[in-house]
C-alpha positions as CSV (number, residue, x, y, z in Angstrom):
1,X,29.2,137.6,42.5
2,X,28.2,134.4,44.5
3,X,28.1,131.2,42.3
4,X,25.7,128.0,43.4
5,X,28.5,125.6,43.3
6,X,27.3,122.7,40.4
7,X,24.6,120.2,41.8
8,X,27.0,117.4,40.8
9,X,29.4,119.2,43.0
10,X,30.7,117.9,46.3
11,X,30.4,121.2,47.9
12,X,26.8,120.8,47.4
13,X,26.2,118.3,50.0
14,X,26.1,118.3,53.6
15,X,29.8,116.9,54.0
16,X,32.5,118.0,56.8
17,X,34.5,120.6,55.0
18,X,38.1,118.4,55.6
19,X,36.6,115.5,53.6
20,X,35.4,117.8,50.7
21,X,39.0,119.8,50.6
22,X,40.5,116.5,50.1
23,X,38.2,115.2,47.8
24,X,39.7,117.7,44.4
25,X,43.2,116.4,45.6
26,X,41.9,112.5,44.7
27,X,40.5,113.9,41.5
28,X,37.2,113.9,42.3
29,X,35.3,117.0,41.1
30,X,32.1,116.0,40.0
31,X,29.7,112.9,41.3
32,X,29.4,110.1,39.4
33,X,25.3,108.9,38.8
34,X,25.5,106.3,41.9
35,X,27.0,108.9,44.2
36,X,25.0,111.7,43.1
37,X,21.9,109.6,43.8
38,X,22.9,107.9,47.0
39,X,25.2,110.3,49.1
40,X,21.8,112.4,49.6
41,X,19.8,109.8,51.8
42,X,22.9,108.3,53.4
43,X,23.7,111.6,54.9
44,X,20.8,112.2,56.5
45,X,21.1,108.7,57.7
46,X,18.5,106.3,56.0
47,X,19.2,102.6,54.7
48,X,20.3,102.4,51.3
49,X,20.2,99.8,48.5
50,X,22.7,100.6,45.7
51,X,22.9,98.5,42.6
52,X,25.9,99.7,39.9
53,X,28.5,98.0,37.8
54,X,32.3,98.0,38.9
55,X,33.8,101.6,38.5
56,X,30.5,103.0,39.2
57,X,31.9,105.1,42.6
58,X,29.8,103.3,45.0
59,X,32.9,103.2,46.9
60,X,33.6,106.6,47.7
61,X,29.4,106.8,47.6
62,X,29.7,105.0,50.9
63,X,33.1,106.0,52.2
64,X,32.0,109.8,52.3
65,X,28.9,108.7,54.1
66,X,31.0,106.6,56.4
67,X,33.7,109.0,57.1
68,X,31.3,111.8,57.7
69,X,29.0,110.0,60.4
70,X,32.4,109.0,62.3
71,X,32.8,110.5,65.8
72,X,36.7,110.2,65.7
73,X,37.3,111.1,69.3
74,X,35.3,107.9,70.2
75,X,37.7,105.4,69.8
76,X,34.8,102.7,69.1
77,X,34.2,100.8,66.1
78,X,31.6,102.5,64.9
79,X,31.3,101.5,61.2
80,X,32.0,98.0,59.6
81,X,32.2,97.6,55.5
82,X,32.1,93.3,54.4
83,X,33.2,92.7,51.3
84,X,33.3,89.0,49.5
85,X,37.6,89.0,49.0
86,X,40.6,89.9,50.7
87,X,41.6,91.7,47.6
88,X,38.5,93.8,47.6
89,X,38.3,94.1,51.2
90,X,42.2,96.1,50.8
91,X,40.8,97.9,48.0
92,X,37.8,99.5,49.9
93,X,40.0,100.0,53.3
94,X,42.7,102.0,51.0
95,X,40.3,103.9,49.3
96,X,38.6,104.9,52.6
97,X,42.4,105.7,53.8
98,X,42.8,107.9,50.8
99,X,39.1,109.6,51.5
100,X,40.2,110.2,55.3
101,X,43.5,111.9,54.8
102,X,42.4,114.8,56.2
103,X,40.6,113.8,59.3
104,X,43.2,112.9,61.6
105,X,43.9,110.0,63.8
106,X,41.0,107.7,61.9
107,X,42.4,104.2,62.7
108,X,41.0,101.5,59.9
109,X,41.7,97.9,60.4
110,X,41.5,95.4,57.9
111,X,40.2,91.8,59.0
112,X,40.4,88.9,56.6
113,X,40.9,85.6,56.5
114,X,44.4,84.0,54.6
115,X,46.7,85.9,57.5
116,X,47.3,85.3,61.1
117,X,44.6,84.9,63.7
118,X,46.7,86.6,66.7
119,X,48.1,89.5,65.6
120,X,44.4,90.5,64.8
121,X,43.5,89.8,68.3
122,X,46.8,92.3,68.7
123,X,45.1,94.7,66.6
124,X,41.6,94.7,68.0
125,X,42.6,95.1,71.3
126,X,44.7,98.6,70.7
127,X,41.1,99.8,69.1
128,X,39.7,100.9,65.7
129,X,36.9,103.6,64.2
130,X,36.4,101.4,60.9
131,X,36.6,97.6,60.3
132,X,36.5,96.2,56.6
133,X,36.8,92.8,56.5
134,X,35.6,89.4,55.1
135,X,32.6,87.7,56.4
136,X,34.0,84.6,57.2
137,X,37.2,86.4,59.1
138,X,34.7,88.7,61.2
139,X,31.9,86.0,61.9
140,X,35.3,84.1,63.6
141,X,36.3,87.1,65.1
142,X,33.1,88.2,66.5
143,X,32.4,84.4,68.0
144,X,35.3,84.3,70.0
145,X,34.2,87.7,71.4
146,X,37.4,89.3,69.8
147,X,35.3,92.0,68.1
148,X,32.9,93.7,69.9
149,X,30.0,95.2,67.9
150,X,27.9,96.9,70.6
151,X,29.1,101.1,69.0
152,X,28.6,99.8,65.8
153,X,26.1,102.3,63.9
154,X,26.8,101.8,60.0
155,X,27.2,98.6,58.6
156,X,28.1,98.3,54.7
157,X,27.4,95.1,53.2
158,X,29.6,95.7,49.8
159,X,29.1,93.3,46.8
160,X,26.3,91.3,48.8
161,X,25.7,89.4,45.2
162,X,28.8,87.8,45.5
163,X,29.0,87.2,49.2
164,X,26.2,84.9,48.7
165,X,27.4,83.2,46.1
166,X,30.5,82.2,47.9
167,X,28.2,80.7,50.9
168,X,28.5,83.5,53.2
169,X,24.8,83.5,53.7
170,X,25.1,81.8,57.2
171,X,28.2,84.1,58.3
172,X,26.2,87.4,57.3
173,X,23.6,86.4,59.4
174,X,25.1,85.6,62.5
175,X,27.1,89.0,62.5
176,X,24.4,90.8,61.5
177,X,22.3,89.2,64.6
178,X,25.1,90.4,67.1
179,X,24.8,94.4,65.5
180,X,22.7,97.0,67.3
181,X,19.3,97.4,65.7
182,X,19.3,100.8,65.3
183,X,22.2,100.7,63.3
184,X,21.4,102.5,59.3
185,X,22.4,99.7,56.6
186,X,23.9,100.5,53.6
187,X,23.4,97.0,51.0
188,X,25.6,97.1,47.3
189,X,25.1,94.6,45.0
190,X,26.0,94.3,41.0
191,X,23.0,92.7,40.5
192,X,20.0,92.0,42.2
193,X,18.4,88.8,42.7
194,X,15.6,87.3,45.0
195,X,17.8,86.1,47.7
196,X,19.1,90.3,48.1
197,X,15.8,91.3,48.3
198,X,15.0,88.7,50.7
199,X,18.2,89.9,53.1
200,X,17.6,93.7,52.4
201,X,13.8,93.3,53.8
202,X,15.2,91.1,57.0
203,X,17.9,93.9,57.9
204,X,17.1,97.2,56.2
205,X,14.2,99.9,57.2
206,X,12.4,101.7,54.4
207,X,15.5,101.5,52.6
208,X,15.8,104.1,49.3
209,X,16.5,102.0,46.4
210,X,19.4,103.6,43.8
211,X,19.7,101.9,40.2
212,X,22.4,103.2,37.9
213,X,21.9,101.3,34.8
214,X,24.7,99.1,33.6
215,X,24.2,99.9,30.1
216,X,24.2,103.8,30.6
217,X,27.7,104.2,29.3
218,X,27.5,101.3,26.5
219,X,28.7,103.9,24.2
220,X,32.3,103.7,25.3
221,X,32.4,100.4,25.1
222,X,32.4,98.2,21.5
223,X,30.9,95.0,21.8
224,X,32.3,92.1,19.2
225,X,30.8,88.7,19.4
226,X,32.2,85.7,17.6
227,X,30.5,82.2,17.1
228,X,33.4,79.1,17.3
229,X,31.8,75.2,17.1
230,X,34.3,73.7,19.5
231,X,36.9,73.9,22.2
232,X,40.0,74.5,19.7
233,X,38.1,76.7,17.6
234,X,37.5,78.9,20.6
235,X,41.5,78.4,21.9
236,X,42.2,79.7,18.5
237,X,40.2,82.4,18.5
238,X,41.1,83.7,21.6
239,X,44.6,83.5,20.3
240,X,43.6,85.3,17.0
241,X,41.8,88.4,19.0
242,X,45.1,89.0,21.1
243,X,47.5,89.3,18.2
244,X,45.1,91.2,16.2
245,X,44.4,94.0,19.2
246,X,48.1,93.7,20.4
247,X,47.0,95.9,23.3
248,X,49.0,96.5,26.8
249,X,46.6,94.6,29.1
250,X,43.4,92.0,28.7
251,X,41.4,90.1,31.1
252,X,39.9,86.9,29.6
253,X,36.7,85.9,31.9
254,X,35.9,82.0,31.8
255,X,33.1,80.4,33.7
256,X,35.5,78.0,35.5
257,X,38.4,77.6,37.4
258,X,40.1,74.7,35.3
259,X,39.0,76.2,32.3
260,X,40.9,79.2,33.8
261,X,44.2,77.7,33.9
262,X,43.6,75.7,31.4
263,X,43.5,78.5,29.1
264,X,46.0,80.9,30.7
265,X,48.8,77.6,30.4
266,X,48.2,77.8,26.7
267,X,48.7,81.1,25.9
268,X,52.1,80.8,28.4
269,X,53.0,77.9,26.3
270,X,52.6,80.5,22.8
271,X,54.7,83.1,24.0
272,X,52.1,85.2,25.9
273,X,52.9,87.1,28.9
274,X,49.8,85.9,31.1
275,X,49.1,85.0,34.3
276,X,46.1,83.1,36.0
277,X,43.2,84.7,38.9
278,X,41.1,81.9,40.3
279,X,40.4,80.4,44.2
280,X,42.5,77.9,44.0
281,X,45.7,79.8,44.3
282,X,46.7,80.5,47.8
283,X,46.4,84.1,49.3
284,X,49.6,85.0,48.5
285,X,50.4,84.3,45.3
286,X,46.3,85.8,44.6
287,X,47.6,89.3,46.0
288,X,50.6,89.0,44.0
289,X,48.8,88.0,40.8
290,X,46.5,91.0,41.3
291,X,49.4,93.6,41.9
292,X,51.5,92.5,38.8
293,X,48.7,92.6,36.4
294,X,47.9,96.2,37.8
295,X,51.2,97.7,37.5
296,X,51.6,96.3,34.2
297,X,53.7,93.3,34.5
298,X,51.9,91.1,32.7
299,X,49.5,91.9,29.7
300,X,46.8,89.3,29.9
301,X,44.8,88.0,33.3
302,X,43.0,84.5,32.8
303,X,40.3,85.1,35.6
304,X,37.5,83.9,37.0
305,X,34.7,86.2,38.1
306,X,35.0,86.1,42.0
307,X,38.4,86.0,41.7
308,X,38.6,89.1,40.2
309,X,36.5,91.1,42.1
310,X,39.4,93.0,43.9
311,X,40.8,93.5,40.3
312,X,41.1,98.0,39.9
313,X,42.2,98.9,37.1
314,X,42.5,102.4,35.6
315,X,43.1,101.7,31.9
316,X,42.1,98.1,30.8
317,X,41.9,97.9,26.8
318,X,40.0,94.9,26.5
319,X,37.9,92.2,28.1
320,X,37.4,88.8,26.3
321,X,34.5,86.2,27.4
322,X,36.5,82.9,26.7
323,X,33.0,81.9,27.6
324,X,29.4,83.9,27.7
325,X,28.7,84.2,31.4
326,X,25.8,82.4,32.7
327,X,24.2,85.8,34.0
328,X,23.5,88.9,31.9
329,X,24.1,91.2,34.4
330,X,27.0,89.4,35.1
331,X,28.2,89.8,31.6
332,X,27.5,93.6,31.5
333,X,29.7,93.3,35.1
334,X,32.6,91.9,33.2
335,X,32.7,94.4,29.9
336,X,32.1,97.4,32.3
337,X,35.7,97.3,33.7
338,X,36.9,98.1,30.3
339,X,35.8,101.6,29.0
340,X,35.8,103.4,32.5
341,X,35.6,106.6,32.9
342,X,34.5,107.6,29.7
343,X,37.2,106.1,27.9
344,X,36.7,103.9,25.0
345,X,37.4,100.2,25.9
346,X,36.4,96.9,23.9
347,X,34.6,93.3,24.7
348,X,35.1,90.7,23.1
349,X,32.3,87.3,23.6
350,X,33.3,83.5,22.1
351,X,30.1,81.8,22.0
352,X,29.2,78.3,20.5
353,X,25.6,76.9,19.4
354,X,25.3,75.2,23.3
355,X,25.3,78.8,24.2
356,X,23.2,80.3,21.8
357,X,20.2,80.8,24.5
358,X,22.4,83.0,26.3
359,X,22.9,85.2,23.6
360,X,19.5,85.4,23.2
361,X,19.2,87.0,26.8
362,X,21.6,89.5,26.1
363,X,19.7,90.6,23.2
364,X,16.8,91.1,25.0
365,X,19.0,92.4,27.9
366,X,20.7,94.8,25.9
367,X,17.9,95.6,23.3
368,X,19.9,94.9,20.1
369,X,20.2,92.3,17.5
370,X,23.6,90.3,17.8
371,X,25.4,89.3,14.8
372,X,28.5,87.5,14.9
373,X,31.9,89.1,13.6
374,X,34.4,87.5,11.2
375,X,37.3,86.3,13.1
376,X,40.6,88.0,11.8
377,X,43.1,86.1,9.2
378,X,45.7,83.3,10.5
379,X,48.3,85.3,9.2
380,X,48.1,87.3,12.8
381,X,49.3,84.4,14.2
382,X,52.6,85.2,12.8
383,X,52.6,88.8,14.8
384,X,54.6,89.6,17.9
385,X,53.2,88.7,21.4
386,X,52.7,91.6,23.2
387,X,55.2,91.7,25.9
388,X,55.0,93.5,29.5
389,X,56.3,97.3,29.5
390,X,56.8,96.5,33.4
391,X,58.5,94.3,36.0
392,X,57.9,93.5,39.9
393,X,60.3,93.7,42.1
394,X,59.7,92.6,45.4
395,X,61.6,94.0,48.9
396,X,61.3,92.1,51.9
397,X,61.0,95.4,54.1
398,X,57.3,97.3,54.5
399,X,55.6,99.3,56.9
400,X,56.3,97.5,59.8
401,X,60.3,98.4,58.6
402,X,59.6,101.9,58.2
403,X,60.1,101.6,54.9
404,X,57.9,104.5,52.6
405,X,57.3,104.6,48.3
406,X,59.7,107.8,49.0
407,X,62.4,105.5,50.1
408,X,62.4,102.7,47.3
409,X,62.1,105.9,44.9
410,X,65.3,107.4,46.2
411,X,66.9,104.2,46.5
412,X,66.1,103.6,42.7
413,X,67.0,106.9,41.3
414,X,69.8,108.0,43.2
415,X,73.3,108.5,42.2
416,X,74.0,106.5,38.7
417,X,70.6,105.1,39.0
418,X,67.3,104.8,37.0
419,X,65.1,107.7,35.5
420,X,62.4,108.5,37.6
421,X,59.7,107.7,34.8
422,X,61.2,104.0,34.7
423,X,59.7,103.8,37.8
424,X,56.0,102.7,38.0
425,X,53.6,101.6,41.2
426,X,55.1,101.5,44.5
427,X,53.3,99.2,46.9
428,X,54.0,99.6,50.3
429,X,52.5,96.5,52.7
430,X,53.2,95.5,56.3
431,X,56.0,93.5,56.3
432,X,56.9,93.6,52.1
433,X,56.5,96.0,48.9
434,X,56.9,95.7,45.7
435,X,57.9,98.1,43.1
436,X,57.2,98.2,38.6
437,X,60.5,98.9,36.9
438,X,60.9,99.3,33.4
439,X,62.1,96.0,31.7
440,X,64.9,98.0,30.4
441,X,66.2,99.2,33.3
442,X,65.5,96.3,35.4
443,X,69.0,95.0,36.0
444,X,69.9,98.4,37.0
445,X,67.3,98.7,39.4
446,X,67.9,95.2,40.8
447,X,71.7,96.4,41.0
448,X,70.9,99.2,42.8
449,X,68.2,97.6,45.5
450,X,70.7,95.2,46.4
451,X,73.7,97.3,47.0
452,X,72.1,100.3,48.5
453,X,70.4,101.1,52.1
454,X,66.9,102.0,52.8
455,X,66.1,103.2,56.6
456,X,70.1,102.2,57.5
457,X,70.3,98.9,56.1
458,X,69.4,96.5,52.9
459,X,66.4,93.9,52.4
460,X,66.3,91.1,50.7
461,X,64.9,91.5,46.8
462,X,63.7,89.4,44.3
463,X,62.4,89.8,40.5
464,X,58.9,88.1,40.5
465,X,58.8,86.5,37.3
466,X,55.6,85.0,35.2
């Protein structure tokens, strides 16, 4: 008997049959509400406008699209995704990486600003199908006539919210000026405000407008609010909330970058294993930031909201607004990358009188009455700090070295070596990778890194340490 495969299903759309076999393998069986809604139209090729929160899939909504208009035996760059960050333009080029594993010979090149100008020149001159980059990076690239953008035929403008926050207004439009015009469009954007509708009616045609509603899975997610009357009411509050959750990771949003590291040397100085996210760090130690808190070795994240844009997270227990953001959506942004999934995550809001109008938005936002909770007892202050499950190694060996995850696995649990499930995420870049050990068996694994041979020889290795 022949079965209608589900309408949320794939298999249901008009997709190349590689790209569907490889999507159950990535764990994606059904489509989420964005996907569902916008695969449809960018198929068959029209401009799309998708607003969702973080974790919504809009992602893979326009990698699929993406992927499935490539002709990958023209080796032109055909297809161009801009994202506000580095860290969010890596995330979207290794998700589209994971999406094309089983189209062959797909080359996708990241362009971004914080690395070298020349070897992108390099790069760009050996070709490329798909180039995700930062606007700022491409707008340079494209000036000096080091990208060429006359095959281009999909352009993704990803977290266009952001991009304009940041300034890129000016950059967006002079490489969007050097694009073909009958190029389709595809615009994401958190939230919506005047100046995206004002770019989506300058660049898009007829575009079909998708809205998932950011409160649609509010249900998974418990809101707390708590009212403080001054700065070291609200210092110890945050401290209160931490050792009365004593969950494995928190990120704590504040408005500001000084406030950021303001509040992330405090909780160092009380025992807490934190780190700081904001744009004043350089590239590096950003990337490195971001990887630690993600494999677990570190169990709070101070962050600002740009800066954490490129922050993916599977399991995060609970968000804290050190301070009330000064945008509701933006607010419904931040507590949406707890609870993902369906799971059941928790939000946590400081807020003083000065910010009581804000509250006041969100009730109307959110269509409930707020009422402020009772802080827990002092006595917490007494408990254990949660600590790390996890540490980073780094090896100073990557792609460019030949060096695979398989190969820092087997170097790790080889003979007299550590368990396999002391092992956590294996990051592989071009010329470094870093690996999450255990804390237990971390002098072990440091013993064993050091000593043995990966590809023929050893690498420099060093514990990266909060």
């Amino acid at each position: 008997m022949n079965t209608k495969p589900s309408p949320l299903a794939f298999s249901s759309l008009d997709l190349h049959p590689d790209l569907v076999k490889n999507l159950s393998s990535l764990g994606y069986h059904e489509m989420t509400p964005i996907q569902a809604q916008a695969l449809p139209p960018m198929l068959k090729g029209n401009d799309v406008i998708g607003q969702g929160k973080t974790g919504s899939g809009k992602t893979a909504a326009f990698g699929l699209a993406l992927l499935n208009k490539l002709e990958v035996k023209r080796f032109r760059i055909q297809s161009m995704v801009l994202c506000p960050t580095r860290e969010l333009a890596d995330q979207v080029a290794k998700e589209l990486r994971n999406l094309a594993r089983t189209v062959h010979n797909i080359k996708i090149l990241t362009l971004c600003g914080g690395t070298p100008f020349g070897p992108q020149i390099g790069s760009l001159e050996h070709g490329a199908h798909v180039i995700v980059g930062t606007p700022g990076r491409i707008e340079e690239h494209v000036i000096k006539g080091t990208l060429k953008l006359e095959n281009l035929n999909l352009l993704v403008l990803d977290e266009a919210d952001r991009m304009l926050e940041m300034g890129f207004q000016a950059a967006l439009d002079n490489i969007i000026e050097r694009t073909p015009l009958d190029r389709q469009t595809l615009l994401f954007s958190a939230t919506f405000p005047d100046q995206i509708k004002a770019i989506s009616d300058s660049i898009m045609e007829e575009p079909v407008m998708v809205k998932v509603s950011s409160t649609e899975d509010k249900s998974t997610i418990s809101q707390k609010f708590y009212k403080v009357n001054n700065d070291d009411e609200r210092i110890e509050a945050l401290q209160l909330l931490l050792l009365e959750e004593q969950v494995e990771s928190t990120v704590i949003f504040c408005n500001t970058k000084k406030d950021t590291q303001l509040v992330a040397n405090y909780l160092k100085s009380e025992g807490f294993s934190v780190l700081a996210l904001h744009g004043d760090l350089e590239q590096r130690d950003r990337d490195q930031t971001l990887l630690r808190f993600s494999n677990k070795s570190a169990a709070v994240l101070v962050a600002t909201d740009v800066a954490a844009r490129g922050l993916d997270i599977d399991n995060l227990d609970l968000v804290i607004n050190y301070h009330v953001a000064r945008d509701t959506e933006v607010h419904v942004h931040r507590i949406g990358r707890t609870g993902r999934a369906g799971s059941k995550g928790m939000a946590y809001s400081l807020y003083s009188d000065k910010e009581s109008y804000k509250i006041g938005l969100l009730e109307d936002y959110l269509e409930q009455v707020i009422t402020p909770e009772l802080l827990p007892s002092r006595a917490v202050l007494a408990n254990d700090r949660t600590q790390a499950k996890m540490a980073t190694i780094q090896i100073d060996g990557g792609k460019k070295q030949k060096v695979r995850p398989g190969d820092i696995l087997g170097a790790l649990t080889g003979e007299n070596g550590i368990k396999g499930a002391d092992v956590g995420k294996i990051n592989v870049l071009d010329n470094k990778a870093y690996v999450a050990v255990a804390k237990g068996a971390l002098k072990l694994a440091l013993s064993k890194l050091a000593k043995g041979k990966m590809k023929g020889r050893t690498f420099k290795i060093r514990h990266l340490t909060i």
